[in-house]
C-alpha positions as CSV (number, residue, x, y, z in Angstrom):
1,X,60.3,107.0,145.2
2,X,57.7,105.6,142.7
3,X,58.4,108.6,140.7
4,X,62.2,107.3,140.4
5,X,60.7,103.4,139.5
6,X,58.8,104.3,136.2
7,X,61.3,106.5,135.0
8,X,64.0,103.3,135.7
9,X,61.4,101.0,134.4
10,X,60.6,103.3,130.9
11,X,65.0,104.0,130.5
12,X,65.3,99.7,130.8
13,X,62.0,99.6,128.3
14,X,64.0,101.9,125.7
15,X,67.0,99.8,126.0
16,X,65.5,96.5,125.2
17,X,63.3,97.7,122.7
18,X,66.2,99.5,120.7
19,X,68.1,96.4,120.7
20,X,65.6,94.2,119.5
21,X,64.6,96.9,117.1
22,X,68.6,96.9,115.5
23,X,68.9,92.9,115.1
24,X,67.1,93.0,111.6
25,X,69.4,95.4,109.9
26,X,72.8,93.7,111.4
27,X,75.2,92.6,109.0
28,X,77.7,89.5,109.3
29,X,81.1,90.7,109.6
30,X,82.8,87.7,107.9
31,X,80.9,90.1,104.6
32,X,83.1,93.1,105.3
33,X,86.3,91.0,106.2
34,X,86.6,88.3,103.1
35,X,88.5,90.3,100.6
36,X,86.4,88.4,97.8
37,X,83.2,89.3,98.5
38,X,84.3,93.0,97.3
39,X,86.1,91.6,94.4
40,X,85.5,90.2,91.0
41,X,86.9,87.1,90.7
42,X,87.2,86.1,86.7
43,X,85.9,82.5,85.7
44,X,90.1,81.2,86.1
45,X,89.7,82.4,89.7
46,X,92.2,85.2,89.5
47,X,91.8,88.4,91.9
48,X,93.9,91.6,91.8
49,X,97.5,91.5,92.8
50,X,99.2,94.8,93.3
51,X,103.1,94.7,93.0
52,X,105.1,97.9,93.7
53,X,108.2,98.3,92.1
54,X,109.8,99.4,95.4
55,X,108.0,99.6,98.7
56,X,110.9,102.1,100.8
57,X,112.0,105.1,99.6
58,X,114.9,107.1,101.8
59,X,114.7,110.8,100.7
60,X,118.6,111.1,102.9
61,X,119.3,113.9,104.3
62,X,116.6,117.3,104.2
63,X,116.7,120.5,105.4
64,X,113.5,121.1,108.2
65,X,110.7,122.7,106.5
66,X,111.2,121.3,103.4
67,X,108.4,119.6,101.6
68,X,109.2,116.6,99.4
69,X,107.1,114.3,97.1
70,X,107.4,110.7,96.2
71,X,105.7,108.2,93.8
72,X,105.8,104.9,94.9
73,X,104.8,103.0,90.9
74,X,102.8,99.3,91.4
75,X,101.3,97.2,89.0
76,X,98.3,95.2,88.7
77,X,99.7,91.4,88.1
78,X,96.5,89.8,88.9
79,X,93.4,88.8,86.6
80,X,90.6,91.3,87.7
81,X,90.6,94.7,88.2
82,X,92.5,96.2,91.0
83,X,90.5,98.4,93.6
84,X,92.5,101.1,96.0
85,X,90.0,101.5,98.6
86,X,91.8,104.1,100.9
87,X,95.5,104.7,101.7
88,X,96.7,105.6,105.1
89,X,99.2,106.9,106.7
90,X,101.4,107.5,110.8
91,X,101.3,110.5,111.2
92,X,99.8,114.2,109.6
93,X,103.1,115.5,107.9
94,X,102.6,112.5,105.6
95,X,100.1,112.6,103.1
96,X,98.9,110.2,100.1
97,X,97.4,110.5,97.2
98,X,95.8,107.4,94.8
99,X,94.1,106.2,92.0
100,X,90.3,106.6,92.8
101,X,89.8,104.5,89.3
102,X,89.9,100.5,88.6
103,X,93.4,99.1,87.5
104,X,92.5,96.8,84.6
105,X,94.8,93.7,85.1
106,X,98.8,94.8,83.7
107,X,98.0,99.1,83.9
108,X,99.7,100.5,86.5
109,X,99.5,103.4,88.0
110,X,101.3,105.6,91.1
111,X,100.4,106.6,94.9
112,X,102.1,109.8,96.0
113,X,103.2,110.8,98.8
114,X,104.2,114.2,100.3
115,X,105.9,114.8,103.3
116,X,106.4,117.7,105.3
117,X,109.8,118.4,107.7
118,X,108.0,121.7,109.2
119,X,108.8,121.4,113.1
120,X,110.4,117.8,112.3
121,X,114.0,117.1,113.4
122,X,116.5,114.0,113.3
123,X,115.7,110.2,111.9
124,X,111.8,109.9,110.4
125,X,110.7,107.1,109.4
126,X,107.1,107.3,108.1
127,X,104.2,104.3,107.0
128,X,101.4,104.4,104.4
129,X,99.3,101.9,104.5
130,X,97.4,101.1,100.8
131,X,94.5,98.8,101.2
132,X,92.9,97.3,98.0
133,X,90.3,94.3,96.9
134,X,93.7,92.1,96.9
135,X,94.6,89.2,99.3
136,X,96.3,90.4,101.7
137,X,93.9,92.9,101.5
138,X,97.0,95.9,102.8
139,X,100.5,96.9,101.4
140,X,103.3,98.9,104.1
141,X,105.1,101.3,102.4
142,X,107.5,103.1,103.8
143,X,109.8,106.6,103.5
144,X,113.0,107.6,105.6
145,X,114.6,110.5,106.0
146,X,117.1,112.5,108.7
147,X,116.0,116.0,109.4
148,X,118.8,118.7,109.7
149,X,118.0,121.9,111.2
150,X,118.9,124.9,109.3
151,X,121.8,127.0,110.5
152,X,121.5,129.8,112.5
153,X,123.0,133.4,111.0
């Protein structure tokens, strides 16, 4: 029994200490969430603004296995450079690709996205989500498509 007590009162010990010992290197969320501590605001004020020329695309009707591409083409409209940080997307048959570079305010550039109908059938309709050093800080886009299965000989 007292063999059970230090090893209860050494585990509680650990616990404490290791969260005492992680307070100093904690850092304040409201750093990670405020879109303008990641961005360079010029002296007017202005931050990046992305603006997408279209934000749905409807590829109609596809044949299943077929592979299709997309470029949805945006524009940086704001005053600093524009940032993609990462781009999203629902599900694995969807896949996108973006600028790892800095947008310089009126460049514009492209994200593409492939999709893949392999073991896919009937209405799809597919998200990618861009996030960027804009406020809001995340773009939807969106592709649709109805999946017909190939006929049988």
């Amino acid at each position: 029994m007292k063999k059970y007590t230090i090893i209860l009162l050494v585990a509680i010990g650990l616990i404490f200490y290791s969260c005492e010992s992680n307070k100093s290197s904690n850092v304040s969320t409201d750093i990670v969430n405020n879109s303008k501590s990641a961005t360079k605001v010029t002296k007017d004020g202005s931050m990046p603004k992305i603006l997408f020329e279209e934000t749905e695309h409807d590829f109609g009707n596809m044949i299943q296995g077929e592979r299709v591409i997309y470029g949805f083409h945006f524009t940086n409209i704001g005053g600093s450079d524009l940032l993609i940080t990462h781009v999203s997307t629902s599900c694995g048959c969807t896949v996108g690709d973006y600028p790892r570079n800095a947008i310089a305010p009126g460049e514009s550039g492209i994200i593409e996205v492939t999709f893949d109908s392999k073991k896919r059938k009937g209405y799809q309709n597919k998200t990618i989500t861009v996030l960027a050093n804009t406020n809001p800080n995340s773009t939807t886009l969106r592709i649709k498509t109805k999946i017909i299965l190939p006929e049988q000989n």
